[in-house]
C-alpha positions in Angstrom: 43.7 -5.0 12.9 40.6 -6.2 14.1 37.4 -5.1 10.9 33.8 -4.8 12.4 31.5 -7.4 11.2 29.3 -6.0 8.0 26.1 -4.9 9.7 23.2 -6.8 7.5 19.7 -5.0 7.7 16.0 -6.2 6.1 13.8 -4.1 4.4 11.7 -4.4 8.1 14.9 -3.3 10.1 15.1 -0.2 7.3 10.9 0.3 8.0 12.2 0.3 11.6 14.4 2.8 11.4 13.9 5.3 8.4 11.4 8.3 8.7 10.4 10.9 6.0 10.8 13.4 8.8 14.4 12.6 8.5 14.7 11.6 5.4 13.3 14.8 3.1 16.3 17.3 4.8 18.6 14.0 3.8 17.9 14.3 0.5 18.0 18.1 0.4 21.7 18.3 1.6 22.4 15.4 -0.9 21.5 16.8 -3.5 23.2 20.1 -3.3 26.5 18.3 -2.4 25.5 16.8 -5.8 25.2 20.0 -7.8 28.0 21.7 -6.1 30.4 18.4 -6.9 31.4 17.1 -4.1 29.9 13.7 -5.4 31.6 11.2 -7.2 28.3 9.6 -9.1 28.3 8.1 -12.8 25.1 8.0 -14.6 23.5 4.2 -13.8 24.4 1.9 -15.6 21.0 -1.2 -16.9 21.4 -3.9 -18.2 18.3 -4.8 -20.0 16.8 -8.7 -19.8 14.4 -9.0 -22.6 13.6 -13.0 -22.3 12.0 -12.1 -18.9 11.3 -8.0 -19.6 13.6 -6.8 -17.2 15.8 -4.1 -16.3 19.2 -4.3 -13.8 20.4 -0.9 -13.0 24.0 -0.6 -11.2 23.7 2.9 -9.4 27.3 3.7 -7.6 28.0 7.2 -5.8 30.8 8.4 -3.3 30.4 11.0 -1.2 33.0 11.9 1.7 33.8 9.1 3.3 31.4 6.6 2.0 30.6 4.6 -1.1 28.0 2.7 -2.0 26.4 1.0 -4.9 22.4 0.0 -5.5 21.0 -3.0 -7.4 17.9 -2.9 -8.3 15.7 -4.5 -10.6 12.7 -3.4 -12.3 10.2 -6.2 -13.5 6.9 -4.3 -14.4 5.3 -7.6 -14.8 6.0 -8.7 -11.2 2.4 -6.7 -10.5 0.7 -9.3 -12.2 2.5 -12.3 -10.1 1.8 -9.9 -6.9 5.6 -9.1 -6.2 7.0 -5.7 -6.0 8.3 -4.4 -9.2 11.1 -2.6 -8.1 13.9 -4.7 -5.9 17.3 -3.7 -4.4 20.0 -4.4 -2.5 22.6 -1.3 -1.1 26.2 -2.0 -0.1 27.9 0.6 1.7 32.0 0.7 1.9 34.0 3.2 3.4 35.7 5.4 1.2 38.8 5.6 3.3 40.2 2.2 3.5 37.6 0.4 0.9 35.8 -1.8 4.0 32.4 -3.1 3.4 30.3 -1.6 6.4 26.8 -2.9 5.3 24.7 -4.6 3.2 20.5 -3.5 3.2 17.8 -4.0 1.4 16.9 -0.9 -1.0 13.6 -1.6 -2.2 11.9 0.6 1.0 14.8 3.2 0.4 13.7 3.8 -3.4 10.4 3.9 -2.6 10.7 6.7 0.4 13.3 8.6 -1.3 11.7 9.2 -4.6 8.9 10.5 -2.4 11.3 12.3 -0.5 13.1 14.3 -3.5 9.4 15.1 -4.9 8.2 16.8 -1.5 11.5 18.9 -1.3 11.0 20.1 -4.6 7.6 20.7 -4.2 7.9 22.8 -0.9 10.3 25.0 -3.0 9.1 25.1 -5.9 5.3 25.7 -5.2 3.2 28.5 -3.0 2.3 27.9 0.6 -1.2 28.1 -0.3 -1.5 24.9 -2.9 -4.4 23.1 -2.2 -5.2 20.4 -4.8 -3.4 17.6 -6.2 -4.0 14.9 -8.7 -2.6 11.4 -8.8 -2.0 9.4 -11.6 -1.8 6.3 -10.3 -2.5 4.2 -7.3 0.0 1.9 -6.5 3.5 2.0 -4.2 4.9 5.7 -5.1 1.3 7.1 -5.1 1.1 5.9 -1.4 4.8 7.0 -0.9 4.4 10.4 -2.1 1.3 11.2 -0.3 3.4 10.6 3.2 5.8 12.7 1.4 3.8 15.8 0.4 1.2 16.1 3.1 4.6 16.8 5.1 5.3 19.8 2.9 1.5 21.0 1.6 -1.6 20.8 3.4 -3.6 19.6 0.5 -8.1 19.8 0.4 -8.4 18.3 -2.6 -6.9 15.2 -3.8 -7.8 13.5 -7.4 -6.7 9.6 -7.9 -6.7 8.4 -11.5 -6.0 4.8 -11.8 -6.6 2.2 -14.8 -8.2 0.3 -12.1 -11.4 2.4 -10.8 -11.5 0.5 -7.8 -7.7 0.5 -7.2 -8.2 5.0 -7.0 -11.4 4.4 -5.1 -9.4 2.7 -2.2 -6.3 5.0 -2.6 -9.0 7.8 -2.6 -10.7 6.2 0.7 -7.1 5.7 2.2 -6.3 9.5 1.8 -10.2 11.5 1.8 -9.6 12.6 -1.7 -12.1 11.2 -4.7 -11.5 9.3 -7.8 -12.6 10.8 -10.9 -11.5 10.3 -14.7 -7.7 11.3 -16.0 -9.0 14.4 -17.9 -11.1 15.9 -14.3 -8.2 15.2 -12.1 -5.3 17.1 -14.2 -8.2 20.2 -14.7 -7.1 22.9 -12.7 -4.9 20.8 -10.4 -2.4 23.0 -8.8 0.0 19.7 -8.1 -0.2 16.9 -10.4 2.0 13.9 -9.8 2.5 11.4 -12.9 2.8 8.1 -10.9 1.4 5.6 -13.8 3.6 3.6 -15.7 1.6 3.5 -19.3 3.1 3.0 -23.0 1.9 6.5 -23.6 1.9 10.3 -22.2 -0.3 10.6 -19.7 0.1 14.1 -19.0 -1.2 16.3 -21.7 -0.3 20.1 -21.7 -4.4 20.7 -22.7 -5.8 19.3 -20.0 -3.0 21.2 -17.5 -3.7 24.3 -15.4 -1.0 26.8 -17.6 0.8 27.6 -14.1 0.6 23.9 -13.0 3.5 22.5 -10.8 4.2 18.8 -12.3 6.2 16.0 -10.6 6.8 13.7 -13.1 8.4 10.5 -12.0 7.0 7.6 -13.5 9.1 7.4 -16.9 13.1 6.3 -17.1 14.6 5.7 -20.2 14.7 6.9 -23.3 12.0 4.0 -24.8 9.4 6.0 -22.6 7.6 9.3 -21.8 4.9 10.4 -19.4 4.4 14.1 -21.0 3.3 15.1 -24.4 4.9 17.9 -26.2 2.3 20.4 -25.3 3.3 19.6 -21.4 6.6 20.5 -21.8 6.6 23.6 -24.2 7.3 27.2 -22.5 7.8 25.3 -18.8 10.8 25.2 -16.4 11.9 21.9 -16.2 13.9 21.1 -13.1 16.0 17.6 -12.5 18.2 16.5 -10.2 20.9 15.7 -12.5 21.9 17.2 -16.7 24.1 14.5 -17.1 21.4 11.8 -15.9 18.4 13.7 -17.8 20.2 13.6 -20.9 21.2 10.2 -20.9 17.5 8.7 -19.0 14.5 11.1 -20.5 12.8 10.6 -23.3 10.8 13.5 -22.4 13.7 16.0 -22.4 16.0 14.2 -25.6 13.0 14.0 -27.6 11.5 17.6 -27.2 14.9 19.2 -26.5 13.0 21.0 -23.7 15.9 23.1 -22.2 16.7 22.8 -18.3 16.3 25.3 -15.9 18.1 24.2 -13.5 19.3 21.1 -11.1 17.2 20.9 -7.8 20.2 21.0 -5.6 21.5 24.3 -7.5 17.9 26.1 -6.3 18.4 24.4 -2.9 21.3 26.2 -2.6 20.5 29.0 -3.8 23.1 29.3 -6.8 20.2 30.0 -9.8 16.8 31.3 -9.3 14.0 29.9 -8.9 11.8 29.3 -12.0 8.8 32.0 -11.8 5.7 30.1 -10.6 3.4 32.1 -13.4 4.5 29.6 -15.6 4.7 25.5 -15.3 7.1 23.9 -13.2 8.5 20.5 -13.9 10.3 18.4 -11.8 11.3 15.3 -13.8 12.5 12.7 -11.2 14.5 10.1 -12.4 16.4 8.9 -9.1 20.0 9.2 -8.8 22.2 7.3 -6.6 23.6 9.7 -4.2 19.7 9.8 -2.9 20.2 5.9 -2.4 23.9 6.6 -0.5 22.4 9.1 1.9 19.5 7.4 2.5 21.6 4.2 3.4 24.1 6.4 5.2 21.7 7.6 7.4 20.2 4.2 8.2 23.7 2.5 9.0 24.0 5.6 11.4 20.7 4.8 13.4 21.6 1.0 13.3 25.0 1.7 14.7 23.5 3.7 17.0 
């Protein structure tokens, strides 16, 4: 019997064909499959490469009648060298007969998918009316999740923090929001996004509005966290996976902050919604079923 060729695809035909309009419902229906189990998905496996500080994560799902596994890399140090510090690579197989189907390249997907996740659960887990944000950070997912939200929340005032001033003064030129100091942009902010990698909490429950809705992404493993204790005390914390959360956060192991709830279980509707007179934390650590949908629905469009 005659096998398709294996379709190959660049990061520019994935640009070409990926939206977040399409994407954010993606990830939605993924991530309930998810939580209701109709995923296969093992927590990620990393390799760790010390000699060059590096991490290789091995991030396999199956889901119907597909299977794929990421690659990616995560250099931090590639910023100073002025590569990307995040690289991948997805391979999609049919589930069926164990074909390879295609081969991409997953940096974009990461990058738009994280963004993705973070808009869905801020549509459901904030009020219409939000109006101001604060970004920690200014570099690829700060960029990425402003796509993302501004799909979701019309937002009027947006705070960039960055280590660099003039790296947030052209994110805040880019967007019409203003850069300001770490301590004005989480005061009050409705919607604060921890998009900074740094060696130490960034968000600090004193400087946070008490009913703030945080999306904190920026910190994977359990050598790292992004929130100090008084962040996470008395808040719903929301994830995407228990299994992975327990095994990849720092910020939950260490504190034993209990979970409210997976995302895809409030998607669905199967436990409430955490009451938004209190603070909200997502705690985004990517899972690999986003990565498999995402690719799934890219080798769709390619296919035509």
């Amino acid at each position: 019997m005659y096998a398709p060729p294996m379709v190959l695809l660049t990061e520019q035909d994935v640009r070409a064909l990926l939206t977040m309009e399409e994407l954010l419902p993606a990830m939605e229906e993924a991530l309930i499959a998810f939580s209701r189990g109709e995923v296969q998905q093992p927590v990620r496996s990393v390799v760790n490469i010390p000699q060059h500080q590096g991490r290789w994560g091995l991030m396999p799902a199956v889901w119907g009648d597909t299977m794929g596994v990421k690659l990616v890399t995560v250099y931090e140090q590639n910023a100073e060298r002025g590569l990307p510090t995040h690289n991948a690579t997805i391979q999609l197989f049919s589930s069926v007969t164990g074909e390879p189907l295609c081969m991409m390249d997953g940096r974009l997907i990461t990058e738009m998918r994280t963004a993705a996740v973070s808009a869905a659960a801020t549509r459901l887990l904030t009020a219409p009316d939000v109006r101001s944000l604060a970004i920690l950070g200014s570099g690829v997912q700060a960029r990425s999740h402003l796509q993302a939200l501004k799909l979701v929340r019309s937002f009027t005032d947006i705070r960039i923090w960055s280590r660099t001033a003039a790296n947030a003064e052209k994110l805040a030129e880019e967007c019409g929001g203003h850069a300001t100091s770490l301590e004005a942009a989480l005061d009050g902010a409705e919607v604060v996004l921890s998009a900074a990698s740094s060696p130490t909490p960034l968000l600090r429950g004193d400087l946070l509005k008490p009913n703030a809705f945080v999306i904190a992404m920026s910190a994977v493993g359990l050598h790292l966290r992004e929130m100090d204790d008084a962040t996470l005390r008395n808040a719903a914390v929301v994830v995407e996976s228990r299994a992975a959360a327990q095994q990849e956060s720092a910020d939950i192991v260490q504190t034993a902050a209990p979970i409210h709830a997976e995302l895809g279980e409030l998607l669905a509707g199967t436990l409430p919604l955490p009451p938004r007179n209190k603070r909200i934390i997502y705690k985004g650590l990517g899972i690999a079923i986003e990565d498999l949908a995402a690719a799934i629905l890219v080798y769709r469009k390619a296919r035509g």
